[in-house]
N, C-alpha and C positions, 0 to 999 in steps of 0.2 A: 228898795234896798233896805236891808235890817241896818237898825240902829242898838242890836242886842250884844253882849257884852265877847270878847272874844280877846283872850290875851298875847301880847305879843312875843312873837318866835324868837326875835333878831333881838340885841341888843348892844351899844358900841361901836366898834369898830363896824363891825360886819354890817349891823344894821344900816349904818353911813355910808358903807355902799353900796347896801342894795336901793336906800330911795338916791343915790345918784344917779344909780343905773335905771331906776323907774322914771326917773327924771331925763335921763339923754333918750329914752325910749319916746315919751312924752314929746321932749322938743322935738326930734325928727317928725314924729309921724303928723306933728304942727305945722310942720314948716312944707309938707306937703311934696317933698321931694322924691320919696316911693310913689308908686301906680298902686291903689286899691284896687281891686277885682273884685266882682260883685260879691264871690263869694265869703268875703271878708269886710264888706261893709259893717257888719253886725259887731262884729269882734273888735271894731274899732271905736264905734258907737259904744260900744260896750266897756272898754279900758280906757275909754275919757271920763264917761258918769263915774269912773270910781277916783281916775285923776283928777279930773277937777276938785271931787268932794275933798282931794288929799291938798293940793296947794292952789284953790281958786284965786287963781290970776288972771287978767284978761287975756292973755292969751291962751290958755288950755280953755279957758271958759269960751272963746271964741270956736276953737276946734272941736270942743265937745259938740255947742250949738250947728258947724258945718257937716258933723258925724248926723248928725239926727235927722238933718235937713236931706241929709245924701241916703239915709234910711226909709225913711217914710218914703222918699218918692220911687225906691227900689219897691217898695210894698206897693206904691201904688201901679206897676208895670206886672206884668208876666212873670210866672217862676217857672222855671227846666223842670224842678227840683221840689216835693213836699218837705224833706227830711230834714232833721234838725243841722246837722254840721253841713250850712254852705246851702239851703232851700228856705223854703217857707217858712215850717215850724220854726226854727232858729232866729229867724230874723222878726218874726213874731214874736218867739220866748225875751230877745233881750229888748224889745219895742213895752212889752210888758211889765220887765224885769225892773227897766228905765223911768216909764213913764203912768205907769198903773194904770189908776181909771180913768188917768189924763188922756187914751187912745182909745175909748171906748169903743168908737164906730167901727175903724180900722181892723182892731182885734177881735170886734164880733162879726168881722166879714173872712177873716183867717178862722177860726171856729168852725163859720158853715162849710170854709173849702177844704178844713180837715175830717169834718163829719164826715161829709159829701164821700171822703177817698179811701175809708178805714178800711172795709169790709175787703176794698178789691185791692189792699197795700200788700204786697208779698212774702216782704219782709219781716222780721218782727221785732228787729233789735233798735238799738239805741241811734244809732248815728247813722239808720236808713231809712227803720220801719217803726210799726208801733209806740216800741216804749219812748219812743222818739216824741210821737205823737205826745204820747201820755205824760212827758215832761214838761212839755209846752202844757197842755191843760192845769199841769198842778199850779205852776207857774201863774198862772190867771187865778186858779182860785186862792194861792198865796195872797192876794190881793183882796179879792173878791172871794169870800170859803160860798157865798149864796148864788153867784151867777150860774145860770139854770144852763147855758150851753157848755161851757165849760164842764161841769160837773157831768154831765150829760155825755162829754167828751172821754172824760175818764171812765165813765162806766165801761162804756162800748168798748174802749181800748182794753181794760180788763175783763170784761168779758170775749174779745177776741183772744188775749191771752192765755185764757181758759180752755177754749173752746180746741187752737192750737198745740196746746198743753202732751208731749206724750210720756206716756207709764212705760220707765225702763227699768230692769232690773234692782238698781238702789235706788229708786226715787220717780222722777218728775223732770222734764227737759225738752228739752225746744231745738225742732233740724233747721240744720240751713246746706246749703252746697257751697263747696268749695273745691275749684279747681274739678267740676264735674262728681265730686265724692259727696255723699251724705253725709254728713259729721252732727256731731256732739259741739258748739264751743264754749269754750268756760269763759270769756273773758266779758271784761265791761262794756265797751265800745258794741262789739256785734253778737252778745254774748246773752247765757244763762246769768250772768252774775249782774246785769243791766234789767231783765227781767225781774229778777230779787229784788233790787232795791227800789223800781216804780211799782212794785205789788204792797212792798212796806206803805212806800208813802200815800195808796190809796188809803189805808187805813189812818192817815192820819185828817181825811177829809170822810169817813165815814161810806169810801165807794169801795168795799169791802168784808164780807161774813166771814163767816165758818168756812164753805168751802174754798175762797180763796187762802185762808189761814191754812187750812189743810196742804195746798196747793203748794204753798209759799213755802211749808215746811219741806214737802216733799222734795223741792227744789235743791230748796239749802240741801237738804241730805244728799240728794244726788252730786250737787258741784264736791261738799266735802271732800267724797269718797273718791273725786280722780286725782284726790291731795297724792302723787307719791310721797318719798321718804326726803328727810331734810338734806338738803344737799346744796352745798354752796352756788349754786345757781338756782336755785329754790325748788318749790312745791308742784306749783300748778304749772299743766301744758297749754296751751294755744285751744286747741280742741283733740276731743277723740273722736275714733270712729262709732257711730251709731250701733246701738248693736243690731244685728243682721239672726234673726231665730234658726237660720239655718246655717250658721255656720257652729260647728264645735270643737272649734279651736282655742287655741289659749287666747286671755284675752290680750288687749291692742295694750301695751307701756309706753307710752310717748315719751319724749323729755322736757322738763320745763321749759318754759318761754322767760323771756327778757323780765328784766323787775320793772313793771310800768305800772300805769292808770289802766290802757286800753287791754295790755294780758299781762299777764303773771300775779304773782302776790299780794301785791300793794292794793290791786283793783277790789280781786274778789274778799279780802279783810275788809278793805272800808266798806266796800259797797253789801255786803252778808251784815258787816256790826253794824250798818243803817237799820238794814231791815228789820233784825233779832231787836233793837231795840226800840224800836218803832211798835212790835208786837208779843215783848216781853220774853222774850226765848235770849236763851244763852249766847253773850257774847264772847265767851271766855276763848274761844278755838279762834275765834277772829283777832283778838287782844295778843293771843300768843303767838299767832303768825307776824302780824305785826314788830311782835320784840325781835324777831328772826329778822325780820327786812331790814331794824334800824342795826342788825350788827354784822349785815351783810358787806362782803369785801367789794370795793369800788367796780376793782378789773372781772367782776361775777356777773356783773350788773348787765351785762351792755349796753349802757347807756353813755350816746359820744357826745350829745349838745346841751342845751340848753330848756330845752321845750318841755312842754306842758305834757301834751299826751305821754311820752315814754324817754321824755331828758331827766336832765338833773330840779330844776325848778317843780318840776310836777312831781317828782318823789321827792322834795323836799315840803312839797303844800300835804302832801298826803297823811306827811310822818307830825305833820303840824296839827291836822286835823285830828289825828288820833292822839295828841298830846292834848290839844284841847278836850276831847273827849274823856279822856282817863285821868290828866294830872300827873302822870307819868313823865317822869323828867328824864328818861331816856329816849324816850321818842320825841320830844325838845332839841337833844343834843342831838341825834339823827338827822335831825329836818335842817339843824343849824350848819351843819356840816354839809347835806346837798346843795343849800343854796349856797354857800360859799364857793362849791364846786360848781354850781350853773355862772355865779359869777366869775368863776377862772375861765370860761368860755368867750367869755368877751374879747372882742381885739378891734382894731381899727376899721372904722368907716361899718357897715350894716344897717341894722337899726336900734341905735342906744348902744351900738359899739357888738350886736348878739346876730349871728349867722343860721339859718337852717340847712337841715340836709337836702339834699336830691331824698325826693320822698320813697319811700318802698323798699329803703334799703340800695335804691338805684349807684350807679357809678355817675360822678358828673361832679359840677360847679355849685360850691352852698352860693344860696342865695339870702339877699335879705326882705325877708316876706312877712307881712304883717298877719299871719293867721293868726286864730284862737289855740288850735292846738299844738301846730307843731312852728309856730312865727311870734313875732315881737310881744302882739299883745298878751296873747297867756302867759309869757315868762314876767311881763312888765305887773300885770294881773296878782299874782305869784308873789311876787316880791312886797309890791303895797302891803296883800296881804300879811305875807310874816312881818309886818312894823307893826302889827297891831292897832292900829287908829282905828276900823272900822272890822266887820264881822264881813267876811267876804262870800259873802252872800251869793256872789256870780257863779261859786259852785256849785249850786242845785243846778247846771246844764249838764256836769258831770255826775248828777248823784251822790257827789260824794260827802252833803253836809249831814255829819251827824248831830247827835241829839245831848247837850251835853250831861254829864255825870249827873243822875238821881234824877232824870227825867224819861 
């Protein structure tokens, strides 16, 4: 975990109660009273090493040590699953994240069974395929910039990158199917804008030339350019449709998607101003989308909980990151104002008092669920982070640590 300097979002009142609510999060998920599911071992393993580092007491200090014990042995069984949210890569990136070169064995046995699967992975996005892959390798060489498979890892995965790579009309872009259609998607999670910013970070380990800089650009150019016009539900859509050389028809206008991490705005600005500044290209289209998100109206947003992926807590971490990035004291007040609003989602009984949805948008019963993205510990994650004690580091699984100002 970084010990590098990062200032803090909260301050006062508000701060007081977001580490309360990091803390009732904390106790619950101590006291063992929810069902962890494997696919959330990691996520919990993961929001203790940052709890405890926050108030080591023997008891968080104890449930971190049973998070890690309940980790490792998950590593050491079968995975359904390679992909980073809820499989291998994941539960390797935070065994990593946690424990560095203290897992050495372990994680040079996750390496070979990621090598092993690259070529015949389907997919190419973040939280299935590839760049998934290739977050977990950065991950290791964070630790390690010389380890030979790792590095080795990330080649492959950028040159898979490459290789899948197609030339559309404005630029550079990556299909995937949805719902039986060929599409275009812009977002972070399953998206072109997830492919951006693990192409940046190659370059900041040297697995990286000219033609992927070319690549990268072309990329950027392409997501730009499905920017519609400002509009108080924002910019960017979910995905478009692929173009098709035979069709000549006007082209596809979608409508924007949700203000989240995983699509709309917030995603493709932080995750474009990673890359751009990772490889010296203009961030300034990303900086200004951004002031747009922090003065976006609530009921625009659709955002109804708390969570990480596309709640209030994860566009408050986001508006924070890009505060810490620029110095811009409006995107401060942005981030300070979402978490407040992830803290009005609180009420009786959950986990630390915080509920999630029926996922998908589904009709049904919130539950209280310990995920990363859309459960307890990402919004718990979240909050530590805006007190500013530590540099929350656990965001490279999201891409979305940038680089800070004049670097």
């Amino acid at each position: 975990m970084s010990d590098g300097h990062w200032p803090p979002i909260l301050t006062g009142p508000v701060a007081s109660a977001a580490r309360a609510a990091a803390r009732a999060i904390s106790d619950d998920l101590a006291r063992e009273t929810i069902a962890v599911e494997a696919g959330d071992t990691a996520a919990v393993a993961l929001f203790f090493a940052y709890a405890a580092g926050e108030w080591d007491d023997d008891a968080t200090n104890a449930a971190y040590a049973r998070a890690v014990e309940r980790l490792v042995a998950q590593l050491d069984g079968e995975h359904s699953y390679l992909h980073l949210f809820g499989g291998l890569a994941g539960d390797g990136w935070v065994l990593a994240h946690i424990a560095g070169d203290g897992a050495g064995d372990a994680l040079a046995a996750i390496d070979r069974a990621l090598l092993d699967q690259l070529a015949s992975t389907p997919a190419y996005d973040l939280g299935e395929g590839l760049v998934g892959f290739g977050a977990y390798f950065v991950e290791r060489l964070v630790n390690d910039p010389t380890a030979a498979l790792p590095r080795e890892g990330l080649a492959r995965v950028v040159s898979q990158l490459v290789a899948r790579s197609r030339a559309v009309p404005e630029g550079a872009a990556w299909e995937t199917t949805r719902s039986g259609r060929t599409v275009l998607d812009c977002g972070a999670a399953h998206g072109v804008a997830g492919v951006i910013a693990l192409l940046g970070k190659a370059f900041d380990f040297g697995v990286a030339g000219p033609p992927e800089r070319e690549l990268l650009a072309a990329a950027v150019t392409w997501l730009w350019a499905q920017a519609g016009p400002v509009t108080p539900r924002g910019r960017f859509p979910a995905q478009v449709r692929a173009p098709d050389p035979s069709d000549a028809g006007p082209g596809h206008a979608p409508h924007p998607t949700r203000t989240a991490w995983c699509y709309g705005d917030p995603g493709v600005a932080v995750l474009t101003w990673g890359a751009c500044a990772r490889t010296g290209a203009s961030i300034a289209d990303a900086r200004e989308l951004m002031a747009l998100v922090a003065e976006r109206d609530l009921k625009a947003t659709g955002i109804v909980d708390a969570g990480l992926c596309h709640g209030a807590s994860g566009l408050g971490h986001l508006l924070g990151r890009a505060y810490a990035a620029s110095g811009d004291v409006a995107l401060r007040a942005a981030s300070t104002r979402w978490f407040e609003r992830a803290l009005a989602f609180r009420r009786e009984g959950g986990i630390g008092g915080f509920w999630s949805p029926p996922p998908g948008g589904q009709t049904g019963d919130w539950s209280p669920t310990p995920g990363f993205l859309e459960g307890a510990t990402g919004i718990g994650l979240a909050l530590l982070g805006a007190l500013g004690t530590a540099e929350p580091a656990w965001d490279r699984l999201l891409l979305v640590d940038l680089p800070p100002a004049g670097q």
